[in-house]
C-alpha positions in Angstrom: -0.5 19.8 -6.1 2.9 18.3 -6.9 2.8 14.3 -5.2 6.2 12.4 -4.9 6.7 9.6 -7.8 5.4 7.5 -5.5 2.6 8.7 -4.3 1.7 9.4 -7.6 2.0 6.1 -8.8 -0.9 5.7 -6.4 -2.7 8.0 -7.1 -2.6 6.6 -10.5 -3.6 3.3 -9.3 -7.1 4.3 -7.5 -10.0 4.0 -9.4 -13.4 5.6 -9.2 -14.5 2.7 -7.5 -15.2 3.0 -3.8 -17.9 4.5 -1.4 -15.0 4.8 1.4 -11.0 5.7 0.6 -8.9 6.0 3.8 -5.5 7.3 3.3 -3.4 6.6 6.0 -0.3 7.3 4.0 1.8 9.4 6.8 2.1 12.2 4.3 -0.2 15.0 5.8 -2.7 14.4 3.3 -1.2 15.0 0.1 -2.6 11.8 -1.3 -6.3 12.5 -0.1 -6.7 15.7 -1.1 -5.4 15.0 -4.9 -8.0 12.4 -5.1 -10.2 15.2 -4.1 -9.1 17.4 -6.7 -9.5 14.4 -8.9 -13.6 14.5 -7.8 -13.6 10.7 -7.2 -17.1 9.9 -5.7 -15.5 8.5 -3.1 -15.8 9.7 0.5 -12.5 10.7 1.9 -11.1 9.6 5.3 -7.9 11.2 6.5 -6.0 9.3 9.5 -3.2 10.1 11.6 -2.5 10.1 15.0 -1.0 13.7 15.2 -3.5 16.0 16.1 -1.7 19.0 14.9 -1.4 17.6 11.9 -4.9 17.0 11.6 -5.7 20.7 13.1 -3.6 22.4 9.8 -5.1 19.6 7.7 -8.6 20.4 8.5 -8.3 23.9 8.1 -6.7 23.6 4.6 -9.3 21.1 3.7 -11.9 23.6 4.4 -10.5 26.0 2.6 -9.7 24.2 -0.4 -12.8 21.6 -0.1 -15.5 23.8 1.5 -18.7 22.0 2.6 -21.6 21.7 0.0 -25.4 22.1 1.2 -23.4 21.8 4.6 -21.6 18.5 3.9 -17.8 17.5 2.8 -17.1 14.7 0.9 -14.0 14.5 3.3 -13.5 13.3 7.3 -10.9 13.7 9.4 -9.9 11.1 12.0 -7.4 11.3 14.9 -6.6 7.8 15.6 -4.6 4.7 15.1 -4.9 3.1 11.4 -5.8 -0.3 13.0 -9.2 1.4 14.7 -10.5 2.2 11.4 -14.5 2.8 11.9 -15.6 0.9 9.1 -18.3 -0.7 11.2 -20.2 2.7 10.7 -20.5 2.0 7.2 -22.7 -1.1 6.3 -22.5 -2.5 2.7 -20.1 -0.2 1.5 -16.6 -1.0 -0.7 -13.9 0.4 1.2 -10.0 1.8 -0.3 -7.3 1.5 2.9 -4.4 2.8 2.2 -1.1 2.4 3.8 2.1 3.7 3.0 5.3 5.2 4.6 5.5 2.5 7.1 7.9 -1.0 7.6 6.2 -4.3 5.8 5.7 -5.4 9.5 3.6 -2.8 11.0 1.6 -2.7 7.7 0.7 -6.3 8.4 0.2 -6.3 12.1 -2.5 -2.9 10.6 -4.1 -5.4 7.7 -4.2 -8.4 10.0 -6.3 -5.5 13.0 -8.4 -4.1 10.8 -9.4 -7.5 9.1 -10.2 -9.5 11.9 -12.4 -6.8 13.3 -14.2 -6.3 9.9 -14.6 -9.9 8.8 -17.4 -9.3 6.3 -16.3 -5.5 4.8 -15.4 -5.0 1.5 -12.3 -4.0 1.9 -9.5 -3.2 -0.3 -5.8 -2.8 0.4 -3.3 -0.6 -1.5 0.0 -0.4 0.3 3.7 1.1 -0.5 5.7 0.0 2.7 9.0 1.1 3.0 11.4 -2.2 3.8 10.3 -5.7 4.8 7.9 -6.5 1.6 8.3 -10.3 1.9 7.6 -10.1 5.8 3.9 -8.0 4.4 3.5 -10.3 1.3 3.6 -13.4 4.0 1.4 -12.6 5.8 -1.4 -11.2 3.5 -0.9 -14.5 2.5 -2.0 -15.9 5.4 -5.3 -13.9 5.5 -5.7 -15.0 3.0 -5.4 -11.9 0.3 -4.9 -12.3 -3.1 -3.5 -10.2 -5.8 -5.3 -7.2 -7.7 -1.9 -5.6 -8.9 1.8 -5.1 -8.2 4.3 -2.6 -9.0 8.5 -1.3 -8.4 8.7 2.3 -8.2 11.9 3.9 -7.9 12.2 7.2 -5.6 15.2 9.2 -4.8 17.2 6.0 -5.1 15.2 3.9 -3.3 13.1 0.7 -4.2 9.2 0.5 -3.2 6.6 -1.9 -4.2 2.9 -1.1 -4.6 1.1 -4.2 -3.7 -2.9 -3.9 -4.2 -4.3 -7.1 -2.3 -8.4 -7.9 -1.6 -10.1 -10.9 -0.6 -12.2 -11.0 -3.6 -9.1 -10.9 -6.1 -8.4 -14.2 -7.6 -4.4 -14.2 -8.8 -2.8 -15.7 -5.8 -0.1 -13.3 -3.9 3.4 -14.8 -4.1 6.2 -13.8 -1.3 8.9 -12.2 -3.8 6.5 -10.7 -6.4 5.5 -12.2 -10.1 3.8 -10.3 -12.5 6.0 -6.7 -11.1 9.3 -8.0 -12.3 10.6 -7.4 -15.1 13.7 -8.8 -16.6 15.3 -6.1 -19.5 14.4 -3.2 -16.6 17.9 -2.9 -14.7 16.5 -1.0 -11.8 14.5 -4.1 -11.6 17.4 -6.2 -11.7 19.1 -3.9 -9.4 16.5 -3.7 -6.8 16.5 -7.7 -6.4 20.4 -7.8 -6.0 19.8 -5.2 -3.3 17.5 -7.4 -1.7 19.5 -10.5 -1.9 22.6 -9.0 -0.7 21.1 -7.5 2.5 19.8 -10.6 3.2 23.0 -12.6 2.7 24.3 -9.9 5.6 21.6 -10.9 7.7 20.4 -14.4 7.3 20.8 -15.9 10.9 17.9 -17.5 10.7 15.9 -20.3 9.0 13.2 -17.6 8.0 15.4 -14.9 6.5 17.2 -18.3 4.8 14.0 -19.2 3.1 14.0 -15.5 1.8 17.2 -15.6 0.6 16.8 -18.7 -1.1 13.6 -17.5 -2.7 15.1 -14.4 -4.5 17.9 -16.0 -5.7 15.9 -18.4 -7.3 13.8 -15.7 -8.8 16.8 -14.0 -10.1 17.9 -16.9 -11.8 14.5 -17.7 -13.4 14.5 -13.7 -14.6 18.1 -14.3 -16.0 17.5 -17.4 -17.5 14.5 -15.3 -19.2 16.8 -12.9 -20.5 18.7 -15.1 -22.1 16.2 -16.6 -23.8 15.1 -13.5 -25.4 
């Protein structure tokens, strides 16, 4: 099955790693079932709060994925991201991802899910669609650090992967470090974007401190460039 760049970019980016992989990516399972196609050990959870979504979804699922010895290695689960059940599943490493949706509602989702499974293994691979240093704050202040990070451009718009865990060890920054990349220009590009929209917007001391932080990130990139 054919996956949008960006979902493919994480697809790429899931490893054979996990006991439990939730996508909760708003794309009507396109993401779970490649891993399935992939044969990833990992149990699959689809979520979405549509249930005739999940009604076509299931049905297609069984089709394509039919039960073995009376068991699928997929579940599907009508219900808000933030109720994950991952209290069912003791001593287990868990995959949540989240894509498609702003960097606030991701957070206000990571910050639910975390506080009511304080000692899970739990990874988090997200894409959101706008508000990335809103996200990147406040995975900070859970206290998530970095695993990886990545731009991907889609249809002319800008999204960053950002894969975050507890048990990472590079610290997360709030514009992005080890993503940029000064001789790409739809890196360069992408960071002009995001300072210009917020030179439209900054009424307030927050969305200053943003402002003030890319700028200074673009001139550290420059200054790299010019260097080499």
């Amino acid at each position: 099955m054919k996956l949008s760049k960006r979902l493919e970019l994480i697809n790429q980016n899931i490893s054979d790693n996990y006991d439990h992989i939730w996508d909760c990516c708003c794309d009507h399972g396109l993401l779970g079932a490649k891993l399935l196609t992939r044969n990833v050990s990992a149990h699959i959870h689809f979520v979405d709060l549509v249930p005739t979504i999940l009604d076509k979804l299931t049905q297609q699922l069984i089709q394509f994925f039919p039960p073995t010895d009376g068991k699928t290695q997929w579940s599907v689960h009508c219900l808000d991201a933030a109720l994950l059940p991952l209290s069912q599943f003791q001593a287990k490493k868990h995959l949540v991802i989240i894509a498609g949706v702003g960097g606030e509602l991701t957070a206000k989702l990571i910050q639910q899910i975390t506080t009511a499974n304080p000692t899970h293994d739990i990874e988090f691979l997200l894409c959101p669609v706008h508000h990335t240093y809103q996200l990147r704050t406040q995975l900070i202040k859970l206290g998530l650090n970095l695993i990886h990070e990545q731009i991907v451009t889609e249809n002319k718009r800008f999204y960053e992967l950002i894969h975050v865990s507890h048990r990472a060890l590079a610290p997360l920054s709030h514009t992005g470090a080890s993503m940029w990349h000064a001789t790409k220009n739809e890196h360069l590009s992408y960071l002009k974007k995001l300072i210009l929209h917020y030179q439209k917007t900054a009424s307030t001391h927050s969305q200053n401190t943003e402002l003030l932080a890319y700028r200074a990130l673009l001139s550290s990139l420059l200054e790299y460039e010019n260097k080499n």
